[in-house]
C-alpha positions in Angstrom: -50.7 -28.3 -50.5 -50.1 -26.5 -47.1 -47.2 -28.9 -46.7 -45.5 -27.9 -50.1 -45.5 -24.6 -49.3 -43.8 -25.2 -45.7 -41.1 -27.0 -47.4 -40.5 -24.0 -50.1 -40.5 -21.4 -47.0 -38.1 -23.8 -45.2 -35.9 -23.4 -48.9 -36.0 -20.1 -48.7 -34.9 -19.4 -45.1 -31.8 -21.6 -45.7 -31.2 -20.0 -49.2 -31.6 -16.7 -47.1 -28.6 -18.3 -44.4 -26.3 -19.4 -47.0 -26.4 -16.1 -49.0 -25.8 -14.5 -45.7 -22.6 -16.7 -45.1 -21.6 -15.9 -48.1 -21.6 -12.3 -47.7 -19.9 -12.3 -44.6 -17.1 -14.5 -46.0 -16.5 -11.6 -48.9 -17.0 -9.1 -46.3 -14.3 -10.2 -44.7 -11.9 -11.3 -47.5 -12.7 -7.6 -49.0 -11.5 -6.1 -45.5 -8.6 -7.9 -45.4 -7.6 -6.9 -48.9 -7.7 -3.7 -47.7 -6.1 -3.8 -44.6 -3.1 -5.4 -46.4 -3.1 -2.7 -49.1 -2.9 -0.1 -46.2 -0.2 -1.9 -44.6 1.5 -2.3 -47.3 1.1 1.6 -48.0 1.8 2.1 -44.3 5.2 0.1 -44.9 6.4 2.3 -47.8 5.8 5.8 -46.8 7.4 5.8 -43.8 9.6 8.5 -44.7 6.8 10.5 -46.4 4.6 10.5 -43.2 7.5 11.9 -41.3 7.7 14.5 -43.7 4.5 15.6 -43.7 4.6 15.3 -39.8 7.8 17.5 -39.5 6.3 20.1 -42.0 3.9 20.7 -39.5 0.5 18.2 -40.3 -1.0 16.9 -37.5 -1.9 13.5 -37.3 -5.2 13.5 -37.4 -4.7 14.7 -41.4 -2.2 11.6 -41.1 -5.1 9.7 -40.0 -7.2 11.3 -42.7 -5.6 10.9 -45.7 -5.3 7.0 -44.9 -8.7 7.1 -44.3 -9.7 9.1 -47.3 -7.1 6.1 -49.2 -9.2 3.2 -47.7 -12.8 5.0 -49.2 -10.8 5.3 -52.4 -10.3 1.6 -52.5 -14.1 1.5 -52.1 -16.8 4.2 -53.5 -15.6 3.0 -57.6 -16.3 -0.2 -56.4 -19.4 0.7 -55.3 -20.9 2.4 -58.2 -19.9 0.2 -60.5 -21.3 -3.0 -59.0 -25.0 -0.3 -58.4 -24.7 -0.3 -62.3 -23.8 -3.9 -63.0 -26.9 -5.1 -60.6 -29.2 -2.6 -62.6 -28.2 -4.0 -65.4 -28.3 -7.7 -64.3 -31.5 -7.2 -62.9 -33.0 -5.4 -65.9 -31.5 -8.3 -68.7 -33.1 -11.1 -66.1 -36.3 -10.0 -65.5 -36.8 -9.3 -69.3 -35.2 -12.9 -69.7 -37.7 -14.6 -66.8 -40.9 -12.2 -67.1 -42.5 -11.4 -70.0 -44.9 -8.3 -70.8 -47.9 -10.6 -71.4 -47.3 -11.9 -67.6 -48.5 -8.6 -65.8 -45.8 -8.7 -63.1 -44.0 -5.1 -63.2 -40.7 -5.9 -61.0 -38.3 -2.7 -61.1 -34.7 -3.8 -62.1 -33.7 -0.9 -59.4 -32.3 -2.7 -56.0 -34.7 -1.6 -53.1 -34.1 1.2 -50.0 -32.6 -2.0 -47.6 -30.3 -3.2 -50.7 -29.2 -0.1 -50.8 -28.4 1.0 -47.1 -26.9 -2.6 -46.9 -24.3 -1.9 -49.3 -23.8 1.6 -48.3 -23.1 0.9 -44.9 -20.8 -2.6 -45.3 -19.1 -0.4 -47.9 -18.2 2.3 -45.4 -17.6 0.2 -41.9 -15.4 -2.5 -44.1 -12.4 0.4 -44.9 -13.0 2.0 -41.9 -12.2 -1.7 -40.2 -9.3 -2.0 -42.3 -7.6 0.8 -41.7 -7.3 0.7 -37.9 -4.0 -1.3 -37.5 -2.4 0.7 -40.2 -3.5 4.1 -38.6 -2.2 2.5 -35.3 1.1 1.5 -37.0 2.0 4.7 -39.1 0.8 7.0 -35.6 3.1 4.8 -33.6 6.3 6.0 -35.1 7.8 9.0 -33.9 8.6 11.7 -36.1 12.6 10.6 -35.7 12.1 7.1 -36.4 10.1 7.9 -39.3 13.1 10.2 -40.6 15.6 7.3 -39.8 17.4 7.3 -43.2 19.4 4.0 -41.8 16.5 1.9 -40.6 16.8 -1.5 -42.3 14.3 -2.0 -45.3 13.4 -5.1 -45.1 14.3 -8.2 -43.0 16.5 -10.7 -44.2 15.3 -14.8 -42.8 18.0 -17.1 -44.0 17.0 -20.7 -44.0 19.4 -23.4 -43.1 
């Protein structure tokens, strides 16, 4: 008996590793989906940003607002998948446990849960949006106003 349940703990720590992989492989894939959203924001408003800069904001509103654009990317996503757990959890444990059972589990993710995703929801933008803060700051406000700055590059193949 004592050896079945050392082979069930041994289960569970690996189930425990491999869920943790896991997340860190979406962590990152969701950080790099935002960096390249930023960029690609970075890229296009070029013009706007020296605008804004030659109006007189400083860049530390510059660095703000993309800031303030990476948490947009992330706080609906955020509360939406809070509700779609609840809900997950609530419809399984109904499905799994019944009343007659005796085991009261609350469908409501727990205080670590819930820090966890907090805090990998914040630090992944804030990750993400380094190399486009560094990009759009390191443009002077004259190169940003450059009306005959190429827009694209051109790679011919021969």
């Amino acid at each position: 008996m004592l050896n079945d349940v050392e082979d069930l703990q041994i289960a569970l720590v690996m189930l425990g590793g491999i869920f943790n992989i896991v997340l860190l492989l979406i962590a990152s894939i969701s950080t790099l989906l935002i960096y390249s959203l930023l960029m690609v924001t970075a890229e296009t408003k070029v013009f706007d940003n020296g605008v804004l800069r030659m109006v007189g904001v400083t860049k530390l509103d510059c660095v703000l607002t993309i800031s303030m654009q990476s948490l947009s990317f992330v706080v609906p996503s955020l509360l939406i998948s809070y509700g779609v757990a609840i809900l997950a959890n609530h419809y399984l444990l109904a499905f799994i446990y019944t009343p007659e059972m005796g085991i009261g589990l609350s469908p409501f993710p727990d205080f670590f849960s819930t820090t966890q995703a907090v805090v990998i929801g914040f630090v992944m933008p804030m990750l993400a949006s380094i190399l486009p803060i560094q990009k759009v700051m390191s443009k002077t406000i004259s190169e940003s106003m450059s009306t005959s700055r190429p827009k694209g590059v051109v790679v011919e193949i021969s």
